[in-house]
Every structure is written in C-alpha cells, then in structure tokens.
N, C-alpha and C positions, 0 to 999 in steps of 0.2 A: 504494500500500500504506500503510496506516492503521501508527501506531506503536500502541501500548498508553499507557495512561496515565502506570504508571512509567517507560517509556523518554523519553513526553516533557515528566515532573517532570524526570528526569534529564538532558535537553537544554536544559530553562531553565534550572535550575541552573548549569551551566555554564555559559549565556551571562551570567549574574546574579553568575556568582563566588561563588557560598555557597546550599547548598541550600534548597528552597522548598517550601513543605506545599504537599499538598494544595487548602485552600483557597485558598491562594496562586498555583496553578497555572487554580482555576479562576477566580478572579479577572482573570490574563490573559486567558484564552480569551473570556471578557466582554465587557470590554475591545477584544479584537481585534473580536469579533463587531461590536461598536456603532459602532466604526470605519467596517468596511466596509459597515455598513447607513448610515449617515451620508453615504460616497462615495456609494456608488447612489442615495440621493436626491437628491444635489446632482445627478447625473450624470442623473438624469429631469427633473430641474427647467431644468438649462442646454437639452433635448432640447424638452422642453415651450417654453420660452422661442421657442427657435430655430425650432420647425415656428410658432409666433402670429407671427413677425416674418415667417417666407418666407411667409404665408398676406397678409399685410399690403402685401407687396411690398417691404419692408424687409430687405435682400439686405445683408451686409456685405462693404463693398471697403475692402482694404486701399489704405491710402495710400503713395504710391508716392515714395521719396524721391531 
C-alpha cells in the first residue's frame, strides 16, 4: 500500500527532525531513485564480468587458509 505524498512529506520530516517542502521531499525520492539505478548497474556489470570470466574458464577459488 502506497502512502500519499503528504503522509510521506510527513514521515521524512520526522526522520529529518524539522519539516521538509515539497521540493525537498522530491528531491529525496531522486536521490533515492539514482541510488538504486547506480546498485543495479554495478550489480549487471559484476554479473556481466562474472559470466566473461566463467566463459574464459576463469573460475574463482577461494584460498584456503
């Protein structure tokens, strides 16, 4: 279930300690968004990596202490 906008100006507020406009609100969601478009390409890019190494035969073995 989706909040409403004001309910979640009203919840960063709170966790910000002093309330927050509008653009302030979508400014985080921005923010968050670029976030986790950032992880998910890291997270294709390690993926991408990892399938050219098993293709290569370059398998990683932990070393064993």
């Amino acid at each position: 279930m989706f909040m409403e906008v004001t309910q979640q100006i009203q919840k960063w507020s709170a966790l910000y300690g002093s309330p927050i406009s509008e653009t302030e609100y979508l400014a985080i969601c921005s923010n968050l968004k670029g976030f986790f478009i950032t992880l998910k390409e890291w997270d294709e890019a390690e993926n991408k990596s990892n399938e050219r190494n098993s293709d290569n035969g370059n398998k990683y073995i932990p070393r064993q202490t």
